[in-house]
C-alpha positions as CSV (number, residue, x, y, z in Angstrom):
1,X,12.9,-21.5,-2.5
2,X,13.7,-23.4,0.5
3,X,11.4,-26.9,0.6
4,X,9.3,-26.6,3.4
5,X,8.4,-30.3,4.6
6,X,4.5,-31.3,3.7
7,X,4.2,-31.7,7.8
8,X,5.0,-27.9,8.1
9,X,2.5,-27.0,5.1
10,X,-0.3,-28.8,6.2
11,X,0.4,-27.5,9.9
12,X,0.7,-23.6,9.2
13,X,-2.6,-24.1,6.8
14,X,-4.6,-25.9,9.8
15,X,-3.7,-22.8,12.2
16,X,-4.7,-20.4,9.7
17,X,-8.2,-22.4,9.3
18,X,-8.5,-22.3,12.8
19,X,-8.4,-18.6,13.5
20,X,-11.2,-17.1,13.6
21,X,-14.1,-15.6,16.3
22,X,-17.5,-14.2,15.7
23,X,-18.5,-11.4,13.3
24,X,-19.5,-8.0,15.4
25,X,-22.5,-5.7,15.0
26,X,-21.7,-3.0,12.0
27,X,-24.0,-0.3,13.2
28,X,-24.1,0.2,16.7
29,X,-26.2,3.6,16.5
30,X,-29.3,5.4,14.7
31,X,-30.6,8.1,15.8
32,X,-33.5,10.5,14.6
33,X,-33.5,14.1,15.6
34,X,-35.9,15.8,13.6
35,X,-35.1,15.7,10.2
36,X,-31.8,14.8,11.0
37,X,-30.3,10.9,11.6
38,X,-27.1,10.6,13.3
39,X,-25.0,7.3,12.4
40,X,-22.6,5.9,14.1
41,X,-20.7,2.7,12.8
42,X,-17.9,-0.2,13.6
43,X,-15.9,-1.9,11.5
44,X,-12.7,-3.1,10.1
45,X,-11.0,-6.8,9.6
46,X,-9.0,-9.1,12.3
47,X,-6.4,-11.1,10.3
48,X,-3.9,-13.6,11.1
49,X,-0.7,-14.3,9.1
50,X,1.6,-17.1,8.9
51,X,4.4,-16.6,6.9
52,X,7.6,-18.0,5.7
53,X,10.2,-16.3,3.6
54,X,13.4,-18.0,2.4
55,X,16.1,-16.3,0.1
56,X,18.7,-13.5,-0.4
57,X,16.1,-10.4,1.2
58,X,15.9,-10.6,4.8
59,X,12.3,-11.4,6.5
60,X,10.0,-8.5,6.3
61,X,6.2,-8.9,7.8
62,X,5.7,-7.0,4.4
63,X,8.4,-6.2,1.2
64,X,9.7,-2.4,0.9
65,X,10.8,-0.7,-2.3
66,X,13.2,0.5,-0.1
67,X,15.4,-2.2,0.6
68,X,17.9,-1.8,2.9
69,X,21.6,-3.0,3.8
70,X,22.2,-3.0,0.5
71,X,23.2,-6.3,0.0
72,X,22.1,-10.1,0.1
73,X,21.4,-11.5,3.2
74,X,20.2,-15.1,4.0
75,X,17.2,-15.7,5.5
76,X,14.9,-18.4,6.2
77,X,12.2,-17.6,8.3
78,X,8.6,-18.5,9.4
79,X,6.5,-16.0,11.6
80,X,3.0,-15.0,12.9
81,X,1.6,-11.7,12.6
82,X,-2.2,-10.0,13.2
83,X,-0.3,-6.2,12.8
84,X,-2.8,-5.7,9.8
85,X,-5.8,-6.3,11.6
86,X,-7.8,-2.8,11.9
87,X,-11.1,-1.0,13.5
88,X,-12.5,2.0,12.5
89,X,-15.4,4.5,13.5
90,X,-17.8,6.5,10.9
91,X,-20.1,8.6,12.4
92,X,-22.5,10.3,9.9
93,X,-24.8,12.9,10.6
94,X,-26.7,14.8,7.7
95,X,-24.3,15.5,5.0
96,X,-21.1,15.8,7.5
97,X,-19.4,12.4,7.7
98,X,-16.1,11.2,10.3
99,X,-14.2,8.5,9.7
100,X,-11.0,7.3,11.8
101,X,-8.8,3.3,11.2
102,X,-6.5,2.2,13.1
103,X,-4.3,-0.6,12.4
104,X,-1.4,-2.3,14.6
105,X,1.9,-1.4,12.9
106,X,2.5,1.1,15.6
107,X,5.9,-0.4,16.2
108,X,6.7,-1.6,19.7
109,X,6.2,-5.0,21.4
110,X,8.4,-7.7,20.8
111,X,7.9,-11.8,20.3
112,X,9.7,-12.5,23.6
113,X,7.0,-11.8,26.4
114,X,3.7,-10.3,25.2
115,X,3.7,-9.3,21.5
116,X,2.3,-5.9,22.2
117,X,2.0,-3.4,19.0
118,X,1.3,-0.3,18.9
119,X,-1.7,1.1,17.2
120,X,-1.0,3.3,14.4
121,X,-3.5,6.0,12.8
122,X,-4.5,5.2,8.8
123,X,-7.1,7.3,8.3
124,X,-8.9,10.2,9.9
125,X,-11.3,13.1,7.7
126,X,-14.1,15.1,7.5
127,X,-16.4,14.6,5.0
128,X,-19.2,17.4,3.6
129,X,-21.1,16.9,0.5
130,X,-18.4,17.4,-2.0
131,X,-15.3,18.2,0.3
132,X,-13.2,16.2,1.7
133,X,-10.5,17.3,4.8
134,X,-7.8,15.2,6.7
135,X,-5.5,12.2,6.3
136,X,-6.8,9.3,3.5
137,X,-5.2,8.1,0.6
138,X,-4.0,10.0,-1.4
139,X,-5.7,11.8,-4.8
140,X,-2.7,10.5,-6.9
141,X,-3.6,6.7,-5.8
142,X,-5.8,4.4,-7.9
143,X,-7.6,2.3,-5.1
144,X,-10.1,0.3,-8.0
145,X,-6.5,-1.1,-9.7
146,X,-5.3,-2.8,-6.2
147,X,-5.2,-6.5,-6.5
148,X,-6.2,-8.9,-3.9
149,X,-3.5,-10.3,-2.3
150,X,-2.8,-11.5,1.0
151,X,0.6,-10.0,1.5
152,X,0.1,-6.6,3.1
153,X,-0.5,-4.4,-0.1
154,X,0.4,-6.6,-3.0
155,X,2.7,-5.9,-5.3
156,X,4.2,-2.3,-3.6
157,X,7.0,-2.3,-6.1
158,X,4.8,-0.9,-8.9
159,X,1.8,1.1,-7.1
160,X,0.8,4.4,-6.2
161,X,0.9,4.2,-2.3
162,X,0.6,7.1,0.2
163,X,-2.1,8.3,2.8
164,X,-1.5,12.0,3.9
165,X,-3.2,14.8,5.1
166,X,-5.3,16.8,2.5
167,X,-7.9,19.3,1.5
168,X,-10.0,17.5,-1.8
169,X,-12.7,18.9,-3.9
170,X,-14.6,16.3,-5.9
171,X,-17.0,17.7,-9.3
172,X,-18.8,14.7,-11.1
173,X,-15.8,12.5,-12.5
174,X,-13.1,15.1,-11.8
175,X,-11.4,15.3,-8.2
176,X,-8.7,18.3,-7.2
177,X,-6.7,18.5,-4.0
178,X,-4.1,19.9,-1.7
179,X,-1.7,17.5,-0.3
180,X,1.0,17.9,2.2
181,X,4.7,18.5,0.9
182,X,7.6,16.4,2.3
183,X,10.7,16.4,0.3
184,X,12.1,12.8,0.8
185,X,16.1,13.4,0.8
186,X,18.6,16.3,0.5
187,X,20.7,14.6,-2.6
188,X,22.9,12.7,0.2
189,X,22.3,9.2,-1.0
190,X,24.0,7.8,2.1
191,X,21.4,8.8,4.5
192,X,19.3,6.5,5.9
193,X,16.1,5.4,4.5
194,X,14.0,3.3,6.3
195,X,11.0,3.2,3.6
196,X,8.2,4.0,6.5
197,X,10.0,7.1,7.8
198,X,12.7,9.2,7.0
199,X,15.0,10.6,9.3
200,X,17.7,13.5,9.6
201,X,18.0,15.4,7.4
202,X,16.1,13.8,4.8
203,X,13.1,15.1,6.8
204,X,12.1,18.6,5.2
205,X,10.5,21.0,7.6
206,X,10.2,23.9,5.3
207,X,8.1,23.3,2.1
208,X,6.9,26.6,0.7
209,X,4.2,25.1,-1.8
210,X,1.4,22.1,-1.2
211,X,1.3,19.3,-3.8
212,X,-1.3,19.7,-6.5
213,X,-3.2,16.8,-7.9
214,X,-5.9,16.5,-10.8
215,X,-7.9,13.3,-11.3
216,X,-10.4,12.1,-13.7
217,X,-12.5,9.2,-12.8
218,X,-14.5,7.8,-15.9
219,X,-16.7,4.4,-14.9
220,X,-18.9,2.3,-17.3
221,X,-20.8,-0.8,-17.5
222,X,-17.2,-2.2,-18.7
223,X,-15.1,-1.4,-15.3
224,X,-13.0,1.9,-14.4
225,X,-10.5,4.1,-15.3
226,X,-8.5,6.8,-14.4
227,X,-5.7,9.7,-14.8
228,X,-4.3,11.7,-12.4
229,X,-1.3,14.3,-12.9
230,X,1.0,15.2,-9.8
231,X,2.6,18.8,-9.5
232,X,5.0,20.1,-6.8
233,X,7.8,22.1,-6.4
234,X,10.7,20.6,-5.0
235,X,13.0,23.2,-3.2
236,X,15.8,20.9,-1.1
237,X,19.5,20.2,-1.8
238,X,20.0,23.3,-4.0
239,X,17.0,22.7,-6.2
240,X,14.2,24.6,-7.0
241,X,12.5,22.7,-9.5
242,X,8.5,21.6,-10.3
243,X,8.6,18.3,-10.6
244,X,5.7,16.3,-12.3
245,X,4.2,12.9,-12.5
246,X,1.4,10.9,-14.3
247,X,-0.7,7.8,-13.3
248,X,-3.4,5.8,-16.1
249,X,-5.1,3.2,-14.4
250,X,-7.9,1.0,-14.3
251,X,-10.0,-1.9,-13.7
252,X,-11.6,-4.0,-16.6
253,X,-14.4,-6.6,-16.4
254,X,-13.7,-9.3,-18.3
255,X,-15.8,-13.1,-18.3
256,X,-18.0,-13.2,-15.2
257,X,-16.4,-11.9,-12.4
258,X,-13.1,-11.9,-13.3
259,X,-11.7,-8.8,-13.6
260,X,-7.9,-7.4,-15.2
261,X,-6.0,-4.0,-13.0
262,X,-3.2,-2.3,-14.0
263,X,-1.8,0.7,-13.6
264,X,1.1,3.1,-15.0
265,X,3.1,6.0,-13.1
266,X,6.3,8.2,-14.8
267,X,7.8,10.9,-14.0
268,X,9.1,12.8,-11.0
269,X,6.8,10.5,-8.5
270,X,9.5,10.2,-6.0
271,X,8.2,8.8,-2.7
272,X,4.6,8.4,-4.2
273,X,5.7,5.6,-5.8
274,X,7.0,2.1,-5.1
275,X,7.2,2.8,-1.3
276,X,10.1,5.2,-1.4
277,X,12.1,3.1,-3.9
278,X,14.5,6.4,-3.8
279,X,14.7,10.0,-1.8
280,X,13.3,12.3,-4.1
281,X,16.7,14.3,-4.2
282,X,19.5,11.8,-5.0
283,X,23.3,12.6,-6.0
284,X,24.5,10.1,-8.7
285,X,28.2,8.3,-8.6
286,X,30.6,10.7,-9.5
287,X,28.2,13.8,-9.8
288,X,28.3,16.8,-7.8
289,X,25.2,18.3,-8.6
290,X,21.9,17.3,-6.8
291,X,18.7,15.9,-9.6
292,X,15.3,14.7,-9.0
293,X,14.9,11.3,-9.4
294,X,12.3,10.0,-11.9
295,X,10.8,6.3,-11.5
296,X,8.8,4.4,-14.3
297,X,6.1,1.8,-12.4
298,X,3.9,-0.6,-13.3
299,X,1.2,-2.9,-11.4
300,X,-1.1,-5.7,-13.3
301,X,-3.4,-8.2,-11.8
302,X,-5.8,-10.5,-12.9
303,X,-8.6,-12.3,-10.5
304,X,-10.3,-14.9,-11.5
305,X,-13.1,-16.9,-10.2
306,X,-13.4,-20.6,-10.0
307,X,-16.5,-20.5,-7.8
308,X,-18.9,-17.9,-6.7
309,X,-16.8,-18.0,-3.5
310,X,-13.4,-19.4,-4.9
311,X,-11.3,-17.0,-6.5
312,X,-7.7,-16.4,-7.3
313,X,-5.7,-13.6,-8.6
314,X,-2.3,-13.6,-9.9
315,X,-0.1,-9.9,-9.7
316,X,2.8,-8.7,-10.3
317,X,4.5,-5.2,-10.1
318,X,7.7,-3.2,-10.9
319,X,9.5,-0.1,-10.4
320,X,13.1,1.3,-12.0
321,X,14.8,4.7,-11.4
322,X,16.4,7.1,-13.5
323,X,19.8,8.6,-11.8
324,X,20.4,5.5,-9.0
325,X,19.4,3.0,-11.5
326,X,17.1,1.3,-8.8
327,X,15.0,-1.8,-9.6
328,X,12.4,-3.4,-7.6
329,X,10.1,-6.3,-8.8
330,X,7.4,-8.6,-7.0
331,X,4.8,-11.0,-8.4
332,X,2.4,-13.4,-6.4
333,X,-0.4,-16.1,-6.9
334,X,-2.9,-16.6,-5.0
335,X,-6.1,-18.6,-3.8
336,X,-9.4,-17.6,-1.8
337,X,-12.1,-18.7,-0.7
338,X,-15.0,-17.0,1.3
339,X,-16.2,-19.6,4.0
340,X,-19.3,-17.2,4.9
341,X,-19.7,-13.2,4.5
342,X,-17.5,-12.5,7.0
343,X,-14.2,-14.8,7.1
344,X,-11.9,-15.0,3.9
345,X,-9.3,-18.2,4.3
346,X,-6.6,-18.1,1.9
347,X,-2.7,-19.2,0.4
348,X,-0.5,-17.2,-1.6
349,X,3.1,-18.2,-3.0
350,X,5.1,-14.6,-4.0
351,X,9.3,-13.5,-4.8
352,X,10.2,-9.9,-4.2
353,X,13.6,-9.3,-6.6
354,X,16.2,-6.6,-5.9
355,X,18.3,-5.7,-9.5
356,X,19.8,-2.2,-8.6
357,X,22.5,-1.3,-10.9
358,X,26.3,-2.2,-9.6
359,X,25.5,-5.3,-6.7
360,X,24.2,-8.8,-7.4
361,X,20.4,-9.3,-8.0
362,X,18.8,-10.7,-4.7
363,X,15.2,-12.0,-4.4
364,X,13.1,-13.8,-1.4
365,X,10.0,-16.1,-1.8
366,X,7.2,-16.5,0.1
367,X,4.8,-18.6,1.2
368,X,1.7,-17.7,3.3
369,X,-1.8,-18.5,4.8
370,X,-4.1,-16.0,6.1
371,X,-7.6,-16.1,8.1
372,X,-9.2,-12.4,7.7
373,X,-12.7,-11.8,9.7
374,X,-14.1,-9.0,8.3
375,X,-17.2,-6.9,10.8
């Protein structure tokens, strides 16, 4: 990694201290009609970000699986970003519940003039007793086995990671749902994939069958953990094939507070896994014929806490495909500390790698400070 000079350190680490306003009201109303209350709440997280990255994978304000271009380029860059700063809005009454987030990677705006983003909708369901309707995250994902990390969503290269719209039916530990089909790719390996969209033809519009997931949540005095089976029927580029996934994850209590997460996924994940590493349909060198591709991923983390307020937690995360021979790694270190209950200050030093199969390996570091005000 690039040295940065102690001046600069010290500098980006003051600014970061030093951003920060007042926590906000949670609830902001209660209201009693009968034998009915009506809720309605705020909340959500500003966050500031000052990051450099220096190496072979150009600056991204966070890494994608993805990675495109194809090919090293140099970069040494330092940047500011709030983008993952967020609000949303739950409004419970009885046993229905709403919630909607919004966060700030909307696109749009630039650093020239006025740094406008757009917002950009994360979440928005309908809750009743044990349904659950509308865009969250999906069944598949294991939220308890996401580290902490300051970098937006940690180690991306080896997690489940997808929000989409969904009908879910939760029974005790068990949890079974609907999800919406999109067939990432039509075997043309040369389209373009950005890893947040997909565009052309890679775009299916005409998806016959929802995905199925299964999930079994089992929790105990000793942490969490978790299977979950994926099942859909992939009908682009020729194919008609059900393709099929696992995930085993959990989180484990260890001395104290400390906790360890991991998580395992294999199988025909496609673009539930490691931020669209691949399109689901890809074309090997050489080959005619259209296949699936399969990914093997894995994501571990320990935190660990120094102080009742001063924590750290070290991850790391990886992801390798079957027919493109794609792989993907990231680790990170970190440090926390909690100044109150509502601002988090911390520093984290990271490397996303890039070892695909037939071009030179490629990685950037990072270094970054955050301020995060949580209301």
């Amino acid at each position: 990694m690039k040295q940065l000079s102690n001046k600069v350190v010290l500098g980006l680490g003051a600014c970061a201290l030093s951003l920060a306003s007042q926590a906000q009201a949670v609830e902001i109303l209660n209201v009693k009609q009968g034998e009915k209350q009506t809720k309605v709440a705020i909340g959500g997280y500003g966050k500031v970000d000052i990051r450099h990255v220096s190496g072979d994978v150009a600056y991204q304000d966070y890494w994608l699986a993805n990675f495109p271009g194809g090919a090293a380029q140099d970069t040494s860059h330092t940047a500011f970003n709030v983008k993952e700063s967020r609000v949303n809005l739950t409004v419970q009454h009885g046993d229905i519940k709403g919630f909607v987030e919004m966060d700030f990677y909307g696109g749009g705006g630039n650093e020239v003039v006025s740094n406008s983003s757009n917002p950009r909708l994360r979440h928005l369901y309908i809750q009743y007793k044990n349904w659950m309707a509308g865009q969250n995250w999906t069944t598949f994902m294991p939220l308890h086995a996401l580290p902490e990390s300051l970098d937006f969503g940690g180690p991306h290269a080896g997690e489940v990671f997808i929000r989409q719209t969904q009908l879910r039916y939760t029974h005790g530990a068990w949890q079974f749902a609907i999800e919406n089909p999109e067939t990432n790719g039509d075997g043309d390996i040369g389209s373009s994939v950005s890893g947040v969209g997909v565009t052309g033809a890679q775009a299916d519009k005409d998806e016959s069958l929802p995905d199925f997931i299964a999930r079994y949540n089992h929790k105990a005095d000793w942490g969490m953990v978790s299977v979950a089976g994926l099942l859909r029927q992939v009908d682009q580029g020729g194919l008609d094939k059900t393709a099929t996934a696992f995930n085993i994850a959990a989180k484990i209590n260890t001395i104290g507070k400390d906790d360890l997460r991991f998580q395992v996924t294999s199988g025909d994940a496609g673009r539930y896994v490691a931020a669209g590493i691949t399109p689901d349909i890809v074309t090997a060198e050489g080959k005619q014929t259209a296949e699936v591709e399969s990914t093997v991923a894995y994501a571990i983390a320990y935190r660990h806490f120094w102080t009742p307020k001063l924590r750290s937690s070290v991850f790391y995360g990886s992801a390798s495909t079957d027919v493109l021979e794609r792989k993907r790694s990231h680790f990170g270190a970190n440090l926390i500390t909690s100044y109150n209950e509502y601002l988090d200050l911390g520093v984290e030093l990271g490397n996303f790698s890039v070892d695909d199969e037939g071009m030179q390996s490629i990685d950037s570091n990072y270094l970054q400070f955050s301020a995060k005000l949580k209301f």
